[in-house]
N, C-alpha and C positions, 0 to 999 in steps of 0.2 A: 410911628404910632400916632392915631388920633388922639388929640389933648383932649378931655372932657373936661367942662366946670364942673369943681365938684359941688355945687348949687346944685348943677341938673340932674345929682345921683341920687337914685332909688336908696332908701335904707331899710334894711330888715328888722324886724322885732326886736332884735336883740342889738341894735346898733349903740344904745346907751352902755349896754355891758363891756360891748367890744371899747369902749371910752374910758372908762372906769379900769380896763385893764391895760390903758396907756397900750392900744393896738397900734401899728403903725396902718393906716387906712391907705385904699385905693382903691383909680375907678375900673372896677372888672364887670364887663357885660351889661355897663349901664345902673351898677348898685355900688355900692360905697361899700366895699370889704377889709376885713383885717387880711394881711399882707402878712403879718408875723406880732407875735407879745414877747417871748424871752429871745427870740432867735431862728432861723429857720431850723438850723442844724439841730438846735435843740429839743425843738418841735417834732422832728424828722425823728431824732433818737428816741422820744417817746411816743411815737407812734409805732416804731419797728421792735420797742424793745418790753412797751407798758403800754398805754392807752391814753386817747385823747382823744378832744372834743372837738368837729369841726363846726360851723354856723351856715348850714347851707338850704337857709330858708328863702337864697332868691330864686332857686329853681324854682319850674314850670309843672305845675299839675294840671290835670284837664279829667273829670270825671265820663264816660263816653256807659248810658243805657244801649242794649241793642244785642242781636244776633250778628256777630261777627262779623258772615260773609256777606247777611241780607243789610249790613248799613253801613258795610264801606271800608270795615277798619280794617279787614284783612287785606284790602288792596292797597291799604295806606301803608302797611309796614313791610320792612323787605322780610322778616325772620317769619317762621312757620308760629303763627299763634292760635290755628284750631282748636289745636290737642292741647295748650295750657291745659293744666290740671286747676283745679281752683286753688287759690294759694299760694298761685306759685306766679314768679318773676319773668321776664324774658328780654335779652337785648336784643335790639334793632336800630334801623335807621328810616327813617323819610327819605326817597329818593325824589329826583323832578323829573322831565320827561327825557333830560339828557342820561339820568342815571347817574346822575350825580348825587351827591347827600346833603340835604338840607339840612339833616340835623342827626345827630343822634339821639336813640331815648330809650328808657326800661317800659315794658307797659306788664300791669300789674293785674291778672285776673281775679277781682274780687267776689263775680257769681258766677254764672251757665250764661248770662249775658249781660254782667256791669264788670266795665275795666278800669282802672287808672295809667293815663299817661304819665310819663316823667320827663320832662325835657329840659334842656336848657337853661337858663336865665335870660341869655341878648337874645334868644330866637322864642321865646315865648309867645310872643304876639303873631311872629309870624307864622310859626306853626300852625297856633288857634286857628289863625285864618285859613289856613290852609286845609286844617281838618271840616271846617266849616265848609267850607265851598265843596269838597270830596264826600262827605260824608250822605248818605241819601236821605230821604224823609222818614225812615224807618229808625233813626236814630235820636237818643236826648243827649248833649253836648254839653259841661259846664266846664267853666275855665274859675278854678277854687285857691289857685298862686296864690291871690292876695290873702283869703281864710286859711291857708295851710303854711306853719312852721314844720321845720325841719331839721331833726341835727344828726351828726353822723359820729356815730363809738365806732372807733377804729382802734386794732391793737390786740397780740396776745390774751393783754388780760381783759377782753372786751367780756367774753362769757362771764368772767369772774365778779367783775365789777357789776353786771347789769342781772344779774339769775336773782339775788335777792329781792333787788328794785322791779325785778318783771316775772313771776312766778309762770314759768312754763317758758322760757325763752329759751331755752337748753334744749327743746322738741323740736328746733328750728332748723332745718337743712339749706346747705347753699344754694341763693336764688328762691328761696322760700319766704313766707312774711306770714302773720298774722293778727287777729287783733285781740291788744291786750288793753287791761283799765289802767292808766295813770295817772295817778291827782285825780282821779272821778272823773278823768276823759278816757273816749275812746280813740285810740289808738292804733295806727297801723306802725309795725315792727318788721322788718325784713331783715333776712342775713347777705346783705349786701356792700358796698362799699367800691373806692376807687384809688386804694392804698394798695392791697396787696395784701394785705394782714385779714386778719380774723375780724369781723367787724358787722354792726348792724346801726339803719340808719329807722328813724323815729318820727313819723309825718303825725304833727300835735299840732292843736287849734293855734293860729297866731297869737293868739289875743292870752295865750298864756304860757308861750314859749319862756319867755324869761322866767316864771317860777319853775320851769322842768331844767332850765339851765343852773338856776341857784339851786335846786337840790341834786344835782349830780355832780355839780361841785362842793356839797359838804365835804363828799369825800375828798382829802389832800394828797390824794394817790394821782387823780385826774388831774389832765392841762390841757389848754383851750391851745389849739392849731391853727395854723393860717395858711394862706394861700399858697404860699412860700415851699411851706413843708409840703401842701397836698400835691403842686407837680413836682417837684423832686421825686416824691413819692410814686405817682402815676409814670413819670419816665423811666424808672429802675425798672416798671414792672413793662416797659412797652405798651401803655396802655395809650391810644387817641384822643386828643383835643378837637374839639370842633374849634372850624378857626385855626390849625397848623393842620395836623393832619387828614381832618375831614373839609370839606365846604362843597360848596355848589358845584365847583368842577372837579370836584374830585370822587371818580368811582368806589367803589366797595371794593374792587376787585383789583385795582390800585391800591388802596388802602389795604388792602390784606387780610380787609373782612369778609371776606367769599364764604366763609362759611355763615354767616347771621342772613343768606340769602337766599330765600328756596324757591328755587327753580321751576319747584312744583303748582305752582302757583300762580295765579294773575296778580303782577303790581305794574305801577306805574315808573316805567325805565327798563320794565323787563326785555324788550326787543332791543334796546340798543346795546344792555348787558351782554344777551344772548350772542349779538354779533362780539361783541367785545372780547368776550372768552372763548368763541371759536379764532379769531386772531391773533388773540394775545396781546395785553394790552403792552403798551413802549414802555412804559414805567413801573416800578411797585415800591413799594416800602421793604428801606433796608435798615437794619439796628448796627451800630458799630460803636467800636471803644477804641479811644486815643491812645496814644504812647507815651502821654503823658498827664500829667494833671489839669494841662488848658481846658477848656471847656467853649466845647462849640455852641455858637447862638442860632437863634432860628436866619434864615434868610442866607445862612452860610453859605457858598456854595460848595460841590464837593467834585472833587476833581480825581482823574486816576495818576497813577505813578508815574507817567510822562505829562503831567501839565494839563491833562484834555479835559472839559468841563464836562460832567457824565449825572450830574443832578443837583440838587438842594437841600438843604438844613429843611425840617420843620420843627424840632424840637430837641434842646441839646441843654446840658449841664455840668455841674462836676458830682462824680457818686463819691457819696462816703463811705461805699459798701467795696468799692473797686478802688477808691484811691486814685481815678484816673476822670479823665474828662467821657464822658459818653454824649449819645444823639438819637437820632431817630429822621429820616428822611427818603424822600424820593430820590432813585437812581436808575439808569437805563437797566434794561433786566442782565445783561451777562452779568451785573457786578452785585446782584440780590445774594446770590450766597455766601453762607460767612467763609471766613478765610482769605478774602479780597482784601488787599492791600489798596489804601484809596489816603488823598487826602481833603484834610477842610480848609475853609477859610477864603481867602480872598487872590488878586493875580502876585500879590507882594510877599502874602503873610499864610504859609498855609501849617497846617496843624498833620502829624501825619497820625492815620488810623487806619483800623482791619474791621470787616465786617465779622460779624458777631450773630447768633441769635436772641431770640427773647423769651424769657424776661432775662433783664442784666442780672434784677437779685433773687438769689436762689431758695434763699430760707424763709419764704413765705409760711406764716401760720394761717393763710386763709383758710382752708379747709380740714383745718384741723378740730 
């Protein structure tokens, strides 16, 4: 892992708060984040069981005016974003021309022809750039990261907690968002999130993120999460990191997001996807659980039951839901379905595990 100074880390609005609550800090994607306040496990348990607060205002906003097709954006994303509804959410990905994934990101239809991007943190810039350079002259472009706070209610009791403090958020369907008044801003609200629970995430003025932080912690029901908990959290569900399971050379279609990819459509990667899935690609993503409580690390490699090297870790831990070590990683395709007997670890040290589907945990309140 690249060492960063933490001199040269970004801080978010809320970085004094995350101090005051003796956060343990670190540097992710170029910003100075809480990593954990009481515990991960802790943190973990009250997001899956109550609710809690994540700080994810160093994500990427990008405001984009324009008619869809006439300035570019729909060539920019792999997912079908005509027919958004206004309103409403959508995942996708930035490919390059290998078909690879630059990035992941939600983009957000706020009229018949103004959207908002969601991307990133460490690929912001790059993206920007990206959109810029693709995007044609019929289009107005703003990059608003630095004016937009962000925070994210995750958790069962997310409706419960937030329906007083937001009148009409109960009307909110998943993948859906709207804009509500708080503290006398306006606000976009979405029922989205990247836990697995019930959850909606809060894009408020920077410059007064921290009063919308101290008033939703009056309540002593809520606690402030960290990095820590959010992939724990994200790995139970099989959800992708950019940076283990996505990057520049790695397809969608490897990745195992073939469906956020429509075919029907002109983007950039589409011919060499096209051939891609007429061959079938060598590798895909496979999800497995240990046999024991170890916990596999990214970079793992993963071997089959006579010793032979058949893929890699991208992302691995221990679940507190399974009591056992779980992962996530690229494998040659015989051994993608579950039921494969495989193992991890290294030529000395290996861990043995079964392929599994996703998600590992099964009591999600997301769409409830």
């Amino acid at each position: 892992m690249t060492m960063i100074s933490q001199d040269s880390l970004k801080q978010t609005p809320l970085y004094q708060k995350h101090i005051g609550l003796h956060a343990r800090m670190v540097g992710f994607g170029g910003w100075d984040m809480p990593l954990q306040y009481e515990g991960i496990i802790v943190e973990y348990e009250s997001t899956r069981k109550q609710v809690t607060v994540f700080d994810t205002s160093h994500m990427g906003e990008f405001i984009l005016k324009g008619d869809c097709r006439a300035c570019g954006l729909d060539r920019l994303v792999s997912s079908r974003i005509i027919d958004m509804p206004v309103q409403s959410c959508r995942y996708g990905m930035i490919l390059n021309a290998s078909g690879g994934v630059m990035d992941d990101l939600i983009v957000y239809r706020l009229g018949q022809e103004e959207w908002m991007i969601v991307v990133n943190a460490a690929t912001t810039e790059k993206d920007f750039n990206h959109f810029r350079s693709h995007l044609t002259k019929q289009s107005v472009l703003n990059n608003v990261s630095a004016s937009t706070g962000k925070l994210d209610i995750q958790g069962p009791w997310a409706m419960e907690f937030l329906k007083d403090f937001i009148p009409g958020l109960t009307k909110l369907d998943y993948y859906t968002f709207a804009h509500f008044m708080i503290l006398g801003e306006r606000a976009i609200v979405s029922r989205t999130g990247y836990t697995g629970e019930l959850g909606y995430e809060i894009y408020f003025p920077a410059n007064r993120i921290a009063q919308l932080w101290d008033k939703i912690f009056e309540n002593p029901k809520v606690k402030p999460a960290g990095l820590g908990a959010r992939d724990l959290l994200r790995i139970e569900m099989g959800y992708s990191l950019y940076g283990h399971e996505l990057s520049d050379v790695i397809t969608p279609l490897e990745a195992g997001l073939s469906k956020f990819v429509d075919f029907e459509k002109e983007f950039i990667g589409k011919e060499v996807l096209l051939t891609l899935r007429k061959e079938g690609p060598s590798r895909k993503m496979a999800y497995f659980v240990c046999d024991s409580r170890r916990a596999p690390r990214s970079d793992f490699r993963i071997y089959s039951t006579d010793s032979e090297e058949i893929g890699i870790v991208t992302s691995g831990t221990f679940s507190p839901e399974l009591k056992k070590g779980i992962g996530m990683g690229f494998v040659a395709n015989e051994y993608v379905s579950p039921g494969k007997k495989i193992l991890i670890g290294d030529a000395t040290n290996k861990i043995e595990a079964c392929t599994t589907s996703r998600p590992f945990y099964k009591k999600s309140s997301l769409k409830n």
